[in-house]
C-alpha positions as CSV (number, residue, x, y, z in Angstrom):
1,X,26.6,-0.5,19.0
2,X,23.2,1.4,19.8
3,X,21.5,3.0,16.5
4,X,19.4,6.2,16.8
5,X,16.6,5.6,14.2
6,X,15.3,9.6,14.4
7,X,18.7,10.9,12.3
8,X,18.3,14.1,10.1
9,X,17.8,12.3,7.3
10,X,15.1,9.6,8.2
11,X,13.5,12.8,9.9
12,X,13.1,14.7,6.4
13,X,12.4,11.6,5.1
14,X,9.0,11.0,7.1
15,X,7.7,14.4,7.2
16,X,7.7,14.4,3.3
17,X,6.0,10.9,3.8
18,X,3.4,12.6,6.1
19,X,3.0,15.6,3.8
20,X,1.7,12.9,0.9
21,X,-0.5,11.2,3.2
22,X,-2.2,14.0,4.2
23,X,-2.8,14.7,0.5
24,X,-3.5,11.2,-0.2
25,X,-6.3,10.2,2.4
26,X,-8.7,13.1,1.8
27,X,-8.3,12.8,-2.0
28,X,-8.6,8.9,-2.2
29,X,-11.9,9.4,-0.1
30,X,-13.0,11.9,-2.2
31,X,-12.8,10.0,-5.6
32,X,-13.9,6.6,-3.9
33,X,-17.5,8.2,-3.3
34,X,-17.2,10.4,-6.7
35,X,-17.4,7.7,-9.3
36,X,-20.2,5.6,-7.2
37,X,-22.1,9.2,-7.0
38,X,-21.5,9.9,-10.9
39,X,-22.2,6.3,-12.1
40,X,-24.1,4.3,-9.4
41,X,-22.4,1.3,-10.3
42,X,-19.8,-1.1,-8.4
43,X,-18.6,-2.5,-11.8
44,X,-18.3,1.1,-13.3
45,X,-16.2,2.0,-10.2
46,X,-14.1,-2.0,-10.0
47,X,-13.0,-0.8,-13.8
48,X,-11.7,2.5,-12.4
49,X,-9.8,0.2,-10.2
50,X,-8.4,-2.2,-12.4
51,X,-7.4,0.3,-15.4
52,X,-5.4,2.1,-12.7
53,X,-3.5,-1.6,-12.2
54,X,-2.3,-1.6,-15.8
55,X,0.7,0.4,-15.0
56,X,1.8,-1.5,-11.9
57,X,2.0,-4.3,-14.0
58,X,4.1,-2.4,-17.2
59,X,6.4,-0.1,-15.7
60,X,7.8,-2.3,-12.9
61,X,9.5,-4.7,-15.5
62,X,11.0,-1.8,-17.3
63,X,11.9,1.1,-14.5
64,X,12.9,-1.8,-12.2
65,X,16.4,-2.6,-13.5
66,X,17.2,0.5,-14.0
67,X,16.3,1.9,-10.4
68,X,18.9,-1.1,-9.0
69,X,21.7,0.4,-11.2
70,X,21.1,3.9,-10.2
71,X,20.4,6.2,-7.4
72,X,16.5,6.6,-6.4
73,X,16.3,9.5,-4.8
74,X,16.0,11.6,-8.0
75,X,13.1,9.2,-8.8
76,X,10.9,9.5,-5.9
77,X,11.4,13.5,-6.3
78,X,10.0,13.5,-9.6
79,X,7.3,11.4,-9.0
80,X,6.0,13.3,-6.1
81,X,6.4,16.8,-7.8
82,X,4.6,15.0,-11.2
83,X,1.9,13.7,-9.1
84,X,1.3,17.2,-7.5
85,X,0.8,19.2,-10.9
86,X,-1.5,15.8,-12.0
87,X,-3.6,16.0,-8.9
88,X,-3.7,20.5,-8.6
89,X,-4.4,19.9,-12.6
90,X,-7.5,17.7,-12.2
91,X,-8.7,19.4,-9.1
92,X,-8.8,22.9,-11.5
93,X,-10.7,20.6,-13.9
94,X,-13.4,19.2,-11.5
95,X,-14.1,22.9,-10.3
96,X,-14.8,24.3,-13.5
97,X,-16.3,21.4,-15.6
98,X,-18.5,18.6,-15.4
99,X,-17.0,14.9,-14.6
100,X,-16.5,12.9,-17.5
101,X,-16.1,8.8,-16.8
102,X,-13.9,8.6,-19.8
103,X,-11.9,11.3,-19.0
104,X,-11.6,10.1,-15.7
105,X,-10.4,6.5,-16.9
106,X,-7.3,8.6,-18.5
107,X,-6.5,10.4,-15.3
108,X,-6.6,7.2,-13.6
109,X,-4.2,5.7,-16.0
110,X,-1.7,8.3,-16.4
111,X,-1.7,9.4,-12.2
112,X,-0.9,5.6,-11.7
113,X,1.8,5.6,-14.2
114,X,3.9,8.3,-12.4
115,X,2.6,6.8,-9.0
116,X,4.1,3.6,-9.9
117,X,7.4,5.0,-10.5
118,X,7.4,6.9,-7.0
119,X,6.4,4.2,-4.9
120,X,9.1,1.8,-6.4
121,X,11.6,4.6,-5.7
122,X,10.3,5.1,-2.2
123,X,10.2,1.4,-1.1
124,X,13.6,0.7,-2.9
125,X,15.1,4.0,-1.1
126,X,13.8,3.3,2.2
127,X,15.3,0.3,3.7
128,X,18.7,2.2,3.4
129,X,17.7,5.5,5.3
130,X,16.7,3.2,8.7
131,X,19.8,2.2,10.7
132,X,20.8,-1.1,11.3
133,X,19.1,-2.9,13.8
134,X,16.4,-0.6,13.8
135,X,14.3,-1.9,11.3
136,X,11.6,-3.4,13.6
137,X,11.2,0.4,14.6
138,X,11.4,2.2,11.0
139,X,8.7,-0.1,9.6
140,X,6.7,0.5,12.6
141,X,7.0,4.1,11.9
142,X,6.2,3.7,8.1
143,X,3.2,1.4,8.4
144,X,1.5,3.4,11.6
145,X,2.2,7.1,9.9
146,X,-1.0,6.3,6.9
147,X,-3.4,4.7,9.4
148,X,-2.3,7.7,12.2
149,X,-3.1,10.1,9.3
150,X,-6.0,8.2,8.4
151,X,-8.0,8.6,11.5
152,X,-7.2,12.4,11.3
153,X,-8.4,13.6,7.9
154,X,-10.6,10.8,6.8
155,X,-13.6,12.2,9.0
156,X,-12.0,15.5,7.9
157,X,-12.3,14.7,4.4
158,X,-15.9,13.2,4.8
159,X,-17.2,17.3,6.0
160,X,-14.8,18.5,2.8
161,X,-16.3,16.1,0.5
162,X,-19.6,17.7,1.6
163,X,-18.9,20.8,1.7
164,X,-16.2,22.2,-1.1
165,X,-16.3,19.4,-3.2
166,X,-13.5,16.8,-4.8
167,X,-11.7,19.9,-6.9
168,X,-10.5,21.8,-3.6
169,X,-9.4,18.3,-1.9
170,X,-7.2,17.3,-5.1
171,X,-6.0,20.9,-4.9
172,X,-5.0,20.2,-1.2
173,X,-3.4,16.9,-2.6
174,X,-1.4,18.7,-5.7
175,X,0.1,21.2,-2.7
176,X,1.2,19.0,-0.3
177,X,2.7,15.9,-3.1
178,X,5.0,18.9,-4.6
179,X,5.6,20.4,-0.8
180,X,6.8,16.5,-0.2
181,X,9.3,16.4,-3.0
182,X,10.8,19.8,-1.9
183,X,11.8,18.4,1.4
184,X,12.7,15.3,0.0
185,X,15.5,17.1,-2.2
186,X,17.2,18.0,1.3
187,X,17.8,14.2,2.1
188,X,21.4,13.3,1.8
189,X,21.7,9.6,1.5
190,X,24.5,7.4,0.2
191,X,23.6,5.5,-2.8
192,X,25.5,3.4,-5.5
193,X,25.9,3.9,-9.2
194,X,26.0,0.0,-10.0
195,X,26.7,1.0,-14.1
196,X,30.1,0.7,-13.5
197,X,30.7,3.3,-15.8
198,X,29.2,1.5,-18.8
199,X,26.0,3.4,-21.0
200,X,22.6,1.7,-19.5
201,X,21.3,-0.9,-22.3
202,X,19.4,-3.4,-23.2
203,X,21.2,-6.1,-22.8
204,X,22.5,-4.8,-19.4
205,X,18.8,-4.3,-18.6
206,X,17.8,-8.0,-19.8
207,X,20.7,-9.3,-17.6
208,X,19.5,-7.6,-14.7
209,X,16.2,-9.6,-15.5
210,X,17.4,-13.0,-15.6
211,X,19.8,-12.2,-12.6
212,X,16.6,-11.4,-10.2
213,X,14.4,-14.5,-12.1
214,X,17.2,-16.6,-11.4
215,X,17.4,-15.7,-7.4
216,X,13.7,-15.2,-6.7
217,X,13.4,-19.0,-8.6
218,X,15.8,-20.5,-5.6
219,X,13.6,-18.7,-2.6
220,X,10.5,-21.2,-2.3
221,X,9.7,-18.4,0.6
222,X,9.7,-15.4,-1.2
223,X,7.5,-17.0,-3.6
224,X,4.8,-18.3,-1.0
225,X,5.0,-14.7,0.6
226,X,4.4,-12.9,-3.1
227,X,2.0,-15.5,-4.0
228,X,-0.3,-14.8,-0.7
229,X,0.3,-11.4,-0.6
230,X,-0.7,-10.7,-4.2
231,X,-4.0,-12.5,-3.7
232,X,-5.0,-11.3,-0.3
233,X,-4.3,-7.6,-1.2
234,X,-6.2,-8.6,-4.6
235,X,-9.4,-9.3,-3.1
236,X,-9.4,-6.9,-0.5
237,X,-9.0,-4.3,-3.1
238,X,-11.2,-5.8,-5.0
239,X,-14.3,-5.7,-2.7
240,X,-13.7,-1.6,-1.5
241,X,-16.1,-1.0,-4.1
242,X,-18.8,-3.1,-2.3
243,X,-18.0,-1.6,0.9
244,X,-18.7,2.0,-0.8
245,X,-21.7,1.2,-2.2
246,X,-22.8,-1.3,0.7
247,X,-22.8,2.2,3.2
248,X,-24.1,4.4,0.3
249,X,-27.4,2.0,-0.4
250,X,-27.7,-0.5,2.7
251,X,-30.7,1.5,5.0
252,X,-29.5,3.3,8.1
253,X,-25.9,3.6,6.6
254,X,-24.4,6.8,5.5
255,X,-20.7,8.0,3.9
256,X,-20.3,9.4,7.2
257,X,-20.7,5.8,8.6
258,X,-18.2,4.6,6.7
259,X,-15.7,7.1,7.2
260,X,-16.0,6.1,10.8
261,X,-15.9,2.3,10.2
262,X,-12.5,3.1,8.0
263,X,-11.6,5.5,11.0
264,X,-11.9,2.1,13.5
265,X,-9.5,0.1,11.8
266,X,-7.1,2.8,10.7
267,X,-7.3,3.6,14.7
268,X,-6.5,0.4,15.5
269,X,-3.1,0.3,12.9
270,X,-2.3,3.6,14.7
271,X,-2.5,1.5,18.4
272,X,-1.1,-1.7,17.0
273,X,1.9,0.7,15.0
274,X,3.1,2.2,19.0
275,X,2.8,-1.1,20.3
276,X,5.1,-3.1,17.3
277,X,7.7,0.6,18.3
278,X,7.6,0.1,21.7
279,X,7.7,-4.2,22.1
280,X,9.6,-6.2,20.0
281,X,8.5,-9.4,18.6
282,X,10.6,-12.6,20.0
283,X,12.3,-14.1,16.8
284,X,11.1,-17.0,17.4
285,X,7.6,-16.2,17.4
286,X,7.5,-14.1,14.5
287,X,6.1,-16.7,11.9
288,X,3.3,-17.8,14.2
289,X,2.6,-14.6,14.8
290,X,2.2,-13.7,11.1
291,X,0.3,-16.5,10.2
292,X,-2.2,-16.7,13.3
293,X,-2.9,-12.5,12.2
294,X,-3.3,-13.8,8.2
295,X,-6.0,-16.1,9.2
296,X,-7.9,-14.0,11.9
297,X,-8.0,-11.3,9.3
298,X,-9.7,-13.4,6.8
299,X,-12.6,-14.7,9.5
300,X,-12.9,-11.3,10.5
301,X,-13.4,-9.9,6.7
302,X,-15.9,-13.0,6.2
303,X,-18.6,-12.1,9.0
304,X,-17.6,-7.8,8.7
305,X,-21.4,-7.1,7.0
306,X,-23.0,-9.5,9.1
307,X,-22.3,-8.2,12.1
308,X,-24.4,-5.0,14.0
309,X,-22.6,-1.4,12.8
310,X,-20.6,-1.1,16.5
311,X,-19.0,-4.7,16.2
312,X,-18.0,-3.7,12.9
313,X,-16.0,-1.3,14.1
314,X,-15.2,-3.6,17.0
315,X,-13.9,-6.1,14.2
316,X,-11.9,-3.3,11.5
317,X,-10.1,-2.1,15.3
318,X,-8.8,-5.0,15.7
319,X,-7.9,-6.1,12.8
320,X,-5.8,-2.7,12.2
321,X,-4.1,-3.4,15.5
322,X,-3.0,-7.1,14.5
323,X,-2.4,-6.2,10.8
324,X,-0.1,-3.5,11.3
325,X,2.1,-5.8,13.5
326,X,2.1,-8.4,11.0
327,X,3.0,-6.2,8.1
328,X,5.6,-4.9,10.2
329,X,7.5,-7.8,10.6
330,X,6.8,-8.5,7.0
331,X,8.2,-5.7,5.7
332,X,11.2,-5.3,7.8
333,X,12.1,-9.3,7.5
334,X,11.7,-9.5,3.6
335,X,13.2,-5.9,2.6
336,X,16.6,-7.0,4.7
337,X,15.9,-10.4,3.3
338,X,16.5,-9.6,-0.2
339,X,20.0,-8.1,-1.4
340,X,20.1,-4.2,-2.3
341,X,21.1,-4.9,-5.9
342,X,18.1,-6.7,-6.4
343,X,15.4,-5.5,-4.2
344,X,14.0,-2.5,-6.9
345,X,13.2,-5.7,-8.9
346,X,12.1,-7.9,-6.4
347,X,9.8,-5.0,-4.8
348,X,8.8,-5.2,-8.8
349,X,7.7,-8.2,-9.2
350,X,5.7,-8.6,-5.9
351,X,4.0,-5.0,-7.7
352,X,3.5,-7.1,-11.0
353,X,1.7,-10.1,-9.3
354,X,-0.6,-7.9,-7.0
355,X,-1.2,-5.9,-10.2
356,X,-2.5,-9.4,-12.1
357,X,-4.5,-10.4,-10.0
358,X,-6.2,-7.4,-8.4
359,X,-7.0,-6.6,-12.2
360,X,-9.0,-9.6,-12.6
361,X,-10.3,-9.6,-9.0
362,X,-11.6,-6.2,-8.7
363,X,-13.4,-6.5,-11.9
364,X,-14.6,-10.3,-11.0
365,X,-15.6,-9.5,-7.7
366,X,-17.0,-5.9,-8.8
367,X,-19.6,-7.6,-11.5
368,X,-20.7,-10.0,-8.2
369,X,-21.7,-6.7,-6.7
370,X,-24.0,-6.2,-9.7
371,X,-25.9,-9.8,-9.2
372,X,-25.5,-10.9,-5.6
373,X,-26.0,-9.3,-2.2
374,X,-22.8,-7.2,-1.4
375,X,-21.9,-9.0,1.7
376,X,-22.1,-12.7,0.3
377,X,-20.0,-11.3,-2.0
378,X,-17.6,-10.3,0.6
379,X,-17.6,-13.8,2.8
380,X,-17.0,-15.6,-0.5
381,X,-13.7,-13.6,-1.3
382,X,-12.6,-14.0,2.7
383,X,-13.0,-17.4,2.7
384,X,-11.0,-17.6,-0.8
385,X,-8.6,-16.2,0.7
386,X,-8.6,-18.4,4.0
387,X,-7.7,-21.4,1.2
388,X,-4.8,-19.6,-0.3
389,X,-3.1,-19.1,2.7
390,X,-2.9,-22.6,3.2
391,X,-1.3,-23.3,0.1
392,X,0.9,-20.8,0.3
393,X,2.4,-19.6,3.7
394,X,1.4,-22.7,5.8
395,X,2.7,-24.8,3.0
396,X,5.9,-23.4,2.5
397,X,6.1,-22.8,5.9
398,X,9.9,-23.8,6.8
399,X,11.0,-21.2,4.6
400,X,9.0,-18.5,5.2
401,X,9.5,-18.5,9.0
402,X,13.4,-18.7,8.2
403,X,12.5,-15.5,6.2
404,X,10.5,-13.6,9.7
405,X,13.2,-15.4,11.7
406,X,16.3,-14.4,10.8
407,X,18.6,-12.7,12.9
408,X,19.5,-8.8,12.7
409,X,21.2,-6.7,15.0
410,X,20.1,-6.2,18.6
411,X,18.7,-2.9,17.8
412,X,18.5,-0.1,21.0
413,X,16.0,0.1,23.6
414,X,15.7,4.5,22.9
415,X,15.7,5.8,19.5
């Protein structure tokens, strides 16, 4: 039976998705460039970083359980609408007083609290509002809407920046992140109350635990697709500093420059996004697929500063078009891999590993940036990363393709 993927619901759904985008590009450019501006230092801005991992390592293990036993659409409403008074509150500040690095440290940490606990309700929640046999297309949809808003606002946010400064853009993020949760309100979805009539406790919540231990402990694939995943997204998160401060001192690069060179790869994910709606992936290509992307990626990170400013963006648009196909079929295999009653937790602890180690990367790689040249720095981490992937994915390799290969339902050719 056909599936039409643009219901009512799913429809709501993304436009309050699109609304916190929009907030979330220009702002996140904004504050990348203030605390290099403010500080001048890669390690002052790789702590930033890290201090805002400390929550996505915490709250994971305790809201987890508890978003698996009950539903999460009342989560991800009070996340957004708590992340728009944050953000409108801090914009107020930066308008009429000076920054503060310490001050800033406990923004970080409190924003990324409350933004921990809306993107575990958002990525637990959203696998149920795509129908069946249309998740190929949903994910396509979710991982192509950021890099479509991306090339939008991120050259729009560069002239902002510039011009009425990080308070108005956090304003513009505090708007839209409460705007979001209002339409989210009017999404009816179906959604279980797995208490079973019994009072949430402990020992409910420590069962719940040991239940998703216990399954993730019998999936060898899983583990090889955390375990890469969690490194990989470490050190790339790890080196944005370096990237920042490599186009705000290298000569001949500007901000400007670098809102282009994100612009390239983010245009890129928008291209490769149409072409993973429009074409579907053969089964039983899926895992080569993957893997061939994982390792091109890492090459391409490890010659990015070497290379004249137009390949650059030559090598960050292709990469966006092969990545977003790859995450794609990521996403959609693992999220209808694991079982609902688990996936909160599961989603968890992928969030508690990246957390981990993009703690002790960022700061590791963001004190290299204070003694070596920015883009050894960089090839070093790629190449890391190149080694990994052969311990994990390719090494586990029979069970992570039965992951990206198995079957779902023929989904339709029009949605």
């Amino acid at each position: 039976m056909n599936k039409k993927l643009w219901t009512r619901d799913y429809t709501l759904f993304m436009l309050a998705t699109l609304m916190g985008s929009i907030g979330a590009v220009a702002s996140g450019f904004a504050l990348s460039f203030l605390v290099f501006d403010e500080t001048g230092s890669t390690l002052a801005s790789a702590i930033i970083l890290a201090i805002q991992l400390v929550p996505v390592f915490i709250v994971p293990l305790v809201a987890a359980p508890i978003m698996d036993r009950f539903p999460r659409k009342p989560f991800l409403i009070a996340g957004d609408a708590i992340n728009g008074v944050m953000y409108a509150a801090a914009g107020v500040s930066l308008i009429f007083f000076d920054f503060h690095y310490i001050g800033y440290l406990i923004f970080s940490l409190l924003l990324s609290t409350l933004g921990t606990f809306d993107g575990m309700a958002y990525n637990a929640l959203y696998p149920n509002l795509i129908p069946e046999g249309c998740e190929q297309k949903g994910y396509a949809v979710s991982g192509t809407l950021y890099p479509m808003v991306t090339v939008i606002m991120t050259p729009v946010a560069a002239v902002l920046y510039e011009s009425v400064g990080v308070g108005m853009l956090l304003l513009l993020q505090g708007g839209l992140s409460i705007a979001a949760a209002i339409t989210e309100s009017f999404v009816k979805v179906e959604e279980t109350d797995r208490t079973h009539g019994e009072k949430f406790s402990f020992q409910m919540w420590w069962n719940d635990i040991r239940a998703a231990v216990a399954y993730l402990r019998g999936e060898d694939g899983l583990k090889a697709i955390y375990n890469y995943m969690s490194i990989t997204n470490a050190v790339g998160n790890g080196y944005n500093p370096l990237l920042v401060a490599f186009f705000r001192t290298a000569p001949g690069f500007t901000a400007v420059m670098y809102s282009a060179f994100s612009v390239a790869e983010f245009a890129g994910r928008t291209l490769g996004g149409i072409f993973h709606y429009k074409k579907e992936i053969p089964r039983e290509k899926r895992f080569g697929f993957a893997f061939g992307v994982y390792q091109l990626y890492n090459v391409m990170d490890a010659i990015l500063l070497w290379v004249p400013y137009p390949f650059m963006l030559v090598n960050r648009a292709l990469c966006g078009f092969l990545g977003i196909n790859s995450a794609s079929l990521r996403s959609a295999a693992v999220q209808r891999y694991i079982p609902d009653e688990h996936r909160a937790k599961l989603n968890a602890f992928l969030d508690m590993e990246c957390a981990l180690f993009c703690s002790l990367f960022t700061v590791l790689i963001g004190a290299m940036g204070e003694v070596m040249d920015y883009r050894w720095c960089i090839t070093l981490s790629s190449l890391f990363v190149c080694v990994v992937l052969w311990l994990t994915i390719w090494r586990k390799r029979s069970n992570v393709r039965s992951i990206y290969q198995q079957e779902w339902e023929k989904k339709t050719e029009q949605a």
